[in-house]
Structures are given as C-alpha cells and as structure tokens.
C-alpha positions as MATLAB code, in Angstrom:
seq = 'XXXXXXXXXXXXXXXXXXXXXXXXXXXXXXXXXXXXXXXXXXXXXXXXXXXXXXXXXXXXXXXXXXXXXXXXXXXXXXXXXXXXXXXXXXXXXXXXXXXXXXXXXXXXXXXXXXXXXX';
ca = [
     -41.275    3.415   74.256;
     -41.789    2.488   70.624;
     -39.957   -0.301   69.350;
     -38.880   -0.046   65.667;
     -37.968   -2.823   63.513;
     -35.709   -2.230   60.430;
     -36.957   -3.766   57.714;
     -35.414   -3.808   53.734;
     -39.784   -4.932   52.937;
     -38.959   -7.688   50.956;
     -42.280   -9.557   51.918;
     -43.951   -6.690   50.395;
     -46.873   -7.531   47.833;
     -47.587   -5.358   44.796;
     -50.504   -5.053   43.389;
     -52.143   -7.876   41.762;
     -53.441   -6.819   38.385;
     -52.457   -8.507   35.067;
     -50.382   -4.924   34.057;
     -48.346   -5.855   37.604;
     -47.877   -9.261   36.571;
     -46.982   -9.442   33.430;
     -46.064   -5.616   32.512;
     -43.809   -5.209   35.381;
     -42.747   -8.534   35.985;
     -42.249   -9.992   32.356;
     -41.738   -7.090   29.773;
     -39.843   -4.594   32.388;
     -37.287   -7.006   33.445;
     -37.108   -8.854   29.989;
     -35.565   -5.824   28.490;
     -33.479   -4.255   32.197;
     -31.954   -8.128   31.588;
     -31.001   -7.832   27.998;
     -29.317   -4.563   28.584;
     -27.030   -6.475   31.736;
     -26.421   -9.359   29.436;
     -25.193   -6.919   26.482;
     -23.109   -5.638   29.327;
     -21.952   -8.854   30.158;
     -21.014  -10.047   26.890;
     -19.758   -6.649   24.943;
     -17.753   -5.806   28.140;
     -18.516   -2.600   27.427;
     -20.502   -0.200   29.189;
     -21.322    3.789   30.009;
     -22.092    5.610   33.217;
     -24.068    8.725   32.236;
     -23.682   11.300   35.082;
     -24.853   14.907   35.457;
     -24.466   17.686   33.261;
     -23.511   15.407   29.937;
     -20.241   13.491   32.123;
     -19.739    9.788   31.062;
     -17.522    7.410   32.689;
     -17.029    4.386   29.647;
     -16.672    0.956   31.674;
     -14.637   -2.093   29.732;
     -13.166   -5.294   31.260;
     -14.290   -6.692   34.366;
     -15.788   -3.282   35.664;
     -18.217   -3.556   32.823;
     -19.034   -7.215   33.150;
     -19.747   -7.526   36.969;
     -21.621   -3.999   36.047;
     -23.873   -5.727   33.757;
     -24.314   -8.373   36.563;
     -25.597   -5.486   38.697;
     -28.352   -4.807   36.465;
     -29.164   -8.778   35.821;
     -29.367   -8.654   39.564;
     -31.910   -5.917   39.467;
     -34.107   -7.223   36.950;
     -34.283  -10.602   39.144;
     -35.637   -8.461   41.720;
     -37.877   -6.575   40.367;
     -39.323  -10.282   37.816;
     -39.545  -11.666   41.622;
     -41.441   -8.766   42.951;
     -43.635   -8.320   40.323;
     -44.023  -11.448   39.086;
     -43.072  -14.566   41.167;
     -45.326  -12.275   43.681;
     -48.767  -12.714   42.034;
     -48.086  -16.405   41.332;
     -49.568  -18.666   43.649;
     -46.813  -21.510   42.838;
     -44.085  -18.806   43.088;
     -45.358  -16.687   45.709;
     -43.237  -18.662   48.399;
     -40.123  -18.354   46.238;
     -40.453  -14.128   45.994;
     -38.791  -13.284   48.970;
     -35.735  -15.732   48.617;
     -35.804  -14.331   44.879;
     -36.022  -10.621   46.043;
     -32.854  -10.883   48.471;
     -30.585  -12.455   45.550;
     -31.321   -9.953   43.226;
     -30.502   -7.128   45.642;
     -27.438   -8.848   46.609;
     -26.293   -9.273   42.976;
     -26.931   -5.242   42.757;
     -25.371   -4.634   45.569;
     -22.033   -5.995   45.291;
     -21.958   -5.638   41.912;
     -22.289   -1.927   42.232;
     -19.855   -2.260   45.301;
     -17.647   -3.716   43.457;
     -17.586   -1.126   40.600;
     -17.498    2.370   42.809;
     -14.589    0.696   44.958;
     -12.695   -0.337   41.628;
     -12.961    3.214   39.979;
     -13.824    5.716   42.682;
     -10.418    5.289   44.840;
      -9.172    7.738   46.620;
      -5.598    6.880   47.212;
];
C-alpha cells in the first residue's frame, strides 16, 4: 500500500544562517578534528562509560579510534558547511558518506577488537 524508502538523509540541508555555516561547520569540527588527530598521534585514548567506568585505548585501537572521530568531524564540516556553499554544495553528499564511513568502521573496528566474546 505505502511504499517506504530507507533513506540514511544525506541530501539533507541544514539551515542556512552564518551560525550554521561557520559555527557548526568551521569551529565545531575544527576542534571534534583536533581531538581525533591528538588521538591519532598520542595513540592514546579513553572511553568514558556509565557510572565513572573508563576503558584507556593505546596502539592501534586508539589510532583508528581517533580516525573515527576525524571521520565524524568530516561529516558534520560537510553538512554544515560544504552544504551552504554554493561551490561545495555538490560535493556535500559525497563528503557526508566518507565521513560516516570513516566512523563507522573505525568504531567497528574498535568494539570488534576489544568487546570479544570468545
């Protein structure tokens, strides 16, 4: 009767004020990017979990962790960003996608690596 389409919405739009723009797309991601690259180069990084549980990352866990976050701050300087450009606008969706693969596998990656159950 009704036909649904799944859809992840990465041809969504956000808003297109300057705090959008350069707010969310610039400042936001600028510092979500910094902490995946301190990731990435201190190989050293911290799950916080509930009621005051850690779980300290270091090696390869922590790097390809601090590629997860790179990946998400790509998505969200495409959404925000590359979005309200109008020389970057066709680019946002083809950004969007990497960045959520990055996260994807990168967090994947890190719950199959420490979350075994064998």
């Amino acid at each position: 009767m009704f036909k649904r389409r799944f859809t992840l919405g990465f041809d969504d739009e956000p808003m297109g004020d300057a705090w959008s723009k350069w707010g969310l797309g610039i400042v936001v991601p600028s510092l979500i990017a910094t902490y995946g690259l301190s990731r990435v180069v201190l190989r050293h990084a911290v799950l916080f979990g509930r009621r005051g549980f850690s779980m300290p990352l270091s090696g390869w866990d922590a790097v390809v962790f601090g590629f997860a976050i790179l990946g998400a701050a790509l998505f969200m300087h495409a959404h925000y960003f590359w979005s309200n450009s109008n020389r970057l606008a066709e680019y946002a969706e083809l950004g969007k996608v990497i960045g959520f693969l990055v996260g994807v596998v990168g967090i994947g990656f890190v719950v199959v690596r420490n979350f075994t159950l064998i």
